[in-house]
C-alpha positions in Angstrom: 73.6 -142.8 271.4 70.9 -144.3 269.4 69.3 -147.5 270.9 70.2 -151.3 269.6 66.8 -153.3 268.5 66.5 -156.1 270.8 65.5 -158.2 267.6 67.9 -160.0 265.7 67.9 -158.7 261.7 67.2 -162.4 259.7 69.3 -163.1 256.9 67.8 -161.6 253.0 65.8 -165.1 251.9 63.4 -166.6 249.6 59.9 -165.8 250.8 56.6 -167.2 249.8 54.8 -163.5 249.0 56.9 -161.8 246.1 54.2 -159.6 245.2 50.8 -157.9 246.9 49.0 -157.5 243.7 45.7 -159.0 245.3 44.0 -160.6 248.0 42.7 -163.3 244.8 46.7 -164.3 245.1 47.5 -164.9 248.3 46.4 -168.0 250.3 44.8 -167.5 253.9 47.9 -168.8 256.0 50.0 -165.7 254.5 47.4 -163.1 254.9 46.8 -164.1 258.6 50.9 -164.3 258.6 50.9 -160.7 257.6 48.1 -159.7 260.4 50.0 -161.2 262.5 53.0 -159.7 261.8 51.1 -156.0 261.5 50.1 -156.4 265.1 53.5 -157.3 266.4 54.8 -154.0 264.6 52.1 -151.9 265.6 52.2 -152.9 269.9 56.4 -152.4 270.2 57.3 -150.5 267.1 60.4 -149.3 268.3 61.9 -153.0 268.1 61.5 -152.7 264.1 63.2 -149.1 263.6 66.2 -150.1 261.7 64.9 -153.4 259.6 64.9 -151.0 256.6 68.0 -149.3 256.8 69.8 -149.1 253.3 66.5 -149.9 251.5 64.6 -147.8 249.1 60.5 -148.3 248.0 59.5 -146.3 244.8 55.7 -145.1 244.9 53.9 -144.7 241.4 50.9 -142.7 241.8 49.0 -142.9 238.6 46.1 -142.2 241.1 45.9 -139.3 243.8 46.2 -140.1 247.2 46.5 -139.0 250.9 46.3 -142.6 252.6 48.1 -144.7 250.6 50.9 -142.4 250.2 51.5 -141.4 253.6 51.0 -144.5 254.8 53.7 -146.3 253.4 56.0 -143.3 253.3 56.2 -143.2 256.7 56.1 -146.9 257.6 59.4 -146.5 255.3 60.6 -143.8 257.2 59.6 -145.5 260.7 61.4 -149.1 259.4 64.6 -147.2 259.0 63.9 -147.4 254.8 63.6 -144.7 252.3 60.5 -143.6 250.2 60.5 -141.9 247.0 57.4 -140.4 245.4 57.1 -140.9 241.7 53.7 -138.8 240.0 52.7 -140.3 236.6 51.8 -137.3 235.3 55.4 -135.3 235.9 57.5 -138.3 235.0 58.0 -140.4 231.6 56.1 -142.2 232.1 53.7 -140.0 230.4 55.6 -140.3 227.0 58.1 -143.4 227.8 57.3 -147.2 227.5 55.6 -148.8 230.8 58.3 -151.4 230.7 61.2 -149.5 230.1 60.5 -147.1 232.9 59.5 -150.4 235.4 62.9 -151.8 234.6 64.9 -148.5 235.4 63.3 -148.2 238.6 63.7 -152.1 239.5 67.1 -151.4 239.1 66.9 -148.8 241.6 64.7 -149.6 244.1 64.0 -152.6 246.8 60.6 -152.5 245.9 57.5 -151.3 244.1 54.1 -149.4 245.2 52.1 -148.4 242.4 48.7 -147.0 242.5 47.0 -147.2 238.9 43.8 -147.5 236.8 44.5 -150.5 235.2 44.7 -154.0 237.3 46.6 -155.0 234.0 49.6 -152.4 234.6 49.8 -153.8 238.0 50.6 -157.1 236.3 52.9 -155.9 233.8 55.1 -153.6 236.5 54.8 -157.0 238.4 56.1 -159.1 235.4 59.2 -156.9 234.7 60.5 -154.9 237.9 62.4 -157.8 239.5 61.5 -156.6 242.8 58.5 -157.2 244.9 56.2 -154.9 243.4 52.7 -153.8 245.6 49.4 -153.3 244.5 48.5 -149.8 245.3 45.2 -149.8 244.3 43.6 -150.7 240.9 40.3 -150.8 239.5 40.1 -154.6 239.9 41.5 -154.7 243.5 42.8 -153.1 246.9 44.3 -155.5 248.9 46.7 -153.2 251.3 43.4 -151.3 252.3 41.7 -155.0 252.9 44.3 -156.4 254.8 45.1 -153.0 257.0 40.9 -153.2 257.8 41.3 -157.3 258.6 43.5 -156.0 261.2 41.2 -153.6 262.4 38.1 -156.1 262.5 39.9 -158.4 264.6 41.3 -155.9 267.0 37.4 -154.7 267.2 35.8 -158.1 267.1 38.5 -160.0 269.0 38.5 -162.5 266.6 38.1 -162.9 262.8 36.0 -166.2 262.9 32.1 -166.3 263.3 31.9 -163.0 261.5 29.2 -161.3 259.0 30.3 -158.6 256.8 28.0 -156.5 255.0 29.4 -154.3 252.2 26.7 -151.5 251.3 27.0 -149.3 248.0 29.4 -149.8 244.8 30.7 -153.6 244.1 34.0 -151.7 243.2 37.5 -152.9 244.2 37.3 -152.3 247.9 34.4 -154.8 247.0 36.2 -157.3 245.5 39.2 -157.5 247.8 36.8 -157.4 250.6 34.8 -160.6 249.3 38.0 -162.4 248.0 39.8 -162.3 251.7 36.5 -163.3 253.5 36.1 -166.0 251.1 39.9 -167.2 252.2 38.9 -166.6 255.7 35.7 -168.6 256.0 33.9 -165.3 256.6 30.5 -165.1 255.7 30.1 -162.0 254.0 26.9 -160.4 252.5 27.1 -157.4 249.3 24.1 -155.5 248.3 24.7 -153.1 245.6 21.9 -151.4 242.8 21.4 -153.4 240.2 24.1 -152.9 237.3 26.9 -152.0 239.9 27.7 -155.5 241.6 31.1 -156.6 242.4 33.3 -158.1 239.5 31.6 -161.4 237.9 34.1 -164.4 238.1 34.9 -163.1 241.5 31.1 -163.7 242.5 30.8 -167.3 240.1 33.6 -169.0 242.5 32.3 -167.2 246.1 29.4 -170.5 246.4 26.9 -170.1 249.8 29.3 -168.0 251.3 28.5 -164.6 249.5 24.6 -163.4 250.1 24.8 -161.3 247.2 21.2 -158.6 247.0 19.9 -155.6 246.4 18.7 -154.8 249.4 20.8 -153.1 251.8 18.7 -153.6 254.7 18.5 -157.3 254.4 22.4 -157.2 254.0 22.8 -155.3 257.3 20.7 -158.0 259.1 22.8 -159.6 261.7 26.3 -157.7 261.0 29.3 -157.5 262.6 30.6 -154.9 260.4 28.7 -152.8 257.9 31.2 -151.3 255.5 30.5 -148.7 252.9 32.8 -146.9 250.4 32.2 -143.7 248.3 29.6 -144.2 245.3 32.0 -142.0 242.7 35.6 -143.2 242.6 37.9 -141.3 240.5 37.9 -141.5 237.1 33.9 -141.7 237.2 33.5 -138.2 237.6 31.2 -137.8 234.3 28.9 -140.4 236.1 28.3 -138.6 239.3 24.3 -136.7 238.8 23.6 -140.9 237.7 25.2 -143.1 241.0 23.6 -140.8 243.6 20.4 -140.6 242.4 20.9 -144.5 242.0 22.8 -144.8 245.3 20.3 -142.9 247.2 19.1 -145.8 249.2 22.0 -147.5 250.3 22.9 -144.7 252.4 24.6 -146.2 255.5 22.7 -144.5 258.4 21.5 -145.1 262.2 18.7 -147.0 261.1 20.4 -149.3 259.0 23.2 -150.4 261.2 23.0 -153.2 264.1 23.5 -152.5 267.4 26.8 -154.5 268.1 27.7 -153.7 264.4 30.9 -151.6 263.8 31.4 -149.2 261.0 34.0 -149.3 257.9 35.1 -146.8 255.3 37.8 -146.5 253.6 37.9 -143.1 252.5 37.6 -140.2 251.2 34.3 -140.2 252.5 31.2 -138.2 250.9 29.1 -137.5 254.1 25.5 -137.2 253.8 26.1 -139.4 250.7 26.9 -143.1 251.3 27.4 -142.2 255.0 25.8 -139.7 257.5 27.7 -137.3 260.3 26.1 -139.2 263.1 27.3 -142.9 261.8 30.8 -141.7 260.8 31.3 -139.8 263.6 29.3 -142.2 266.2 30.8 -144.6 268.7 30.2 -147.9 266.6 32.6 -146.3 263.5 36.0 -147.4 263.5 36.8 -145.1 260.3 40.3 -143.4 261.8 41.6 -146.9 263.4 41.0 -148.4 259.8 43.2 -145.4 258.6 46.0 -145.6 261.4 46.3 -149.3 260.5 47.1 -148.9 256.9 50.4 -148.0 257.9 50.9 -151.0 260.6 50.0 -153.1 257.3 51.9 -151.6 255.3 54.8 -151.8 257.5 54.7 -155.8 257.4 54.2 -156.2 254.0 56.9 -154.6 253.3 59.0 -156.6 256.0 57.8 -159.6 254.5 58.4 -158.9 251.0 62.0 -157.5 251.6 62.6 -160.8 253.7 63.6 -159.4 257.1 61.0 -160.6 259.3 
């Protein structure tokens, strides 16, 4: 006989987050709401098991994926929901109108993941689906990946106040997100990046004393709490790959460059003996395979909160 959830299922209502197209949307109080929420899940997940039951997520992958797919296919799974697995390139969406085949599946579905190229598609699937609709990953911004490694940070640090955050390689959209939520956070965060590849420009204009923005990664890495690196080649740069790592070839996060009492981020995939070496991936200060077990745990309350059962 299966077991009854000691929780009480809340009634389907109107909540504040209707979409998770970027940490530049949301306000602090509701991504420390859905940190909150992610550890709760994580420590008793059993309590959870049936909040999804009867509901249905449709997963765009314009992109490849291993993370971001798993992860919320299985936090579907695990909530008692259903995930479905939608490739751009084997669907009509390769010859159909964006639109049309957004308001088919909105009809479908309970909500939307998609994982694109363009930030702007996320905000067209967003403007039409008439379902919560979740950013994926875009070229602009990656906010599931930055909330999931908030969560990690403080279960690491104890605490997300008092921090420094050093970012060390491409200003891509790990980059962005990453600056966006400390900015929310009061976190003081510090980006060094080669010339010519710093994060996105209006996102730097508005960030004040708060960002130390350089070129140097060692003076970035002074006085961290976390150093967090990312591959130099995402996908769909391919063609550019002989140019970033002979420009990259010094922001290589290594032994020397990290703090003692520093822990170590990456997203992944990661490119090792590029932007990262064995012994610091591999070391006791990374926290690499936590930061990919708690995509899920994220994942699982967003989509609790945007589905309006917890």
């Amino acid at each position: 006989m299966a077991t009854k959830s000691k929780l009480q299922f809340k009634s389907p209502r109107q909540v504040k987050v209707k979409h998770i197209i970027g940490i530049e949307k949301l306000e602090s109080d509701e991504i420390l709401e859905l940190i909150s929420l992610a550890e709760k899940v994580k420590k008793d997940p059993k309590q959870y098991a049936n909040f999804l039951q009867g509901k249905s997520l449709v997963m765009i992958f314009q992109k490849t994926s291993t993370r971001t797919r798993l992860s919320f296919e299985i936090a579907m799974t695990q909530l008692g929901g259903h995930a479905v697995f939608l490739d751009w390139k084997t669907s009509n969406f390769q010859v159909g109108d964006l639109l049309d085949e957004v308001r088919c599946i909105g009809r479908y579905a309970d909500a939307i993941m998609a994982r694109v190229y363009s930030h702007a598609d996320i905000e067209k699937i967003a403007s039409v689906a008439g379902v919560p609709v979740i950013n994926g990953l875009s070229d602009r911004e990656h906010p599931c990946q930055i909330l999931g490694d908030l969560l990690t940070i403080k279960e690491h640090k104890g605490s997300l106040k008092k921090l420094k955050i050093s970012f060390i390689g491409d200003g891509n959209n790990v980059c962005n997100s990453l600056i966006l939520a400390c900015l929310k956070l009061g976190i003081k965060i510090a980006v060094a990046t080669p010339k010519g590849y710093e994060p996105d420009k209006g996102i730097c204009k508005n960030a004040g004393s708060a960002l130390e923005q350089s070129n140097d990664p060692k003076k970035a890495a002074k006085g961290a709490d976390v150093i967090y690196t990312d591959t130099w080649v995402s996908l769909g740069q391919e063609a550019e790959t002989k140019k970033r790592l002979k420009v990259f070839t010094t922001y290589q996060v290594n032994k020397m460059l990290v703090p003692k009492n520093a822990i170590v981020m990456h997203c992944l995939p990661a490119h090792r003996g590029h932007e990262i070496t064995d012994e610091v991936i591999d070391g006791p200060q990374s926290v690499v395979f936590d930061q990919s077990e708690n995509r899920m745990h994220i994942q699982k309350a967003i989509l609790l909160k945007l589905l309006g059962v917890a």
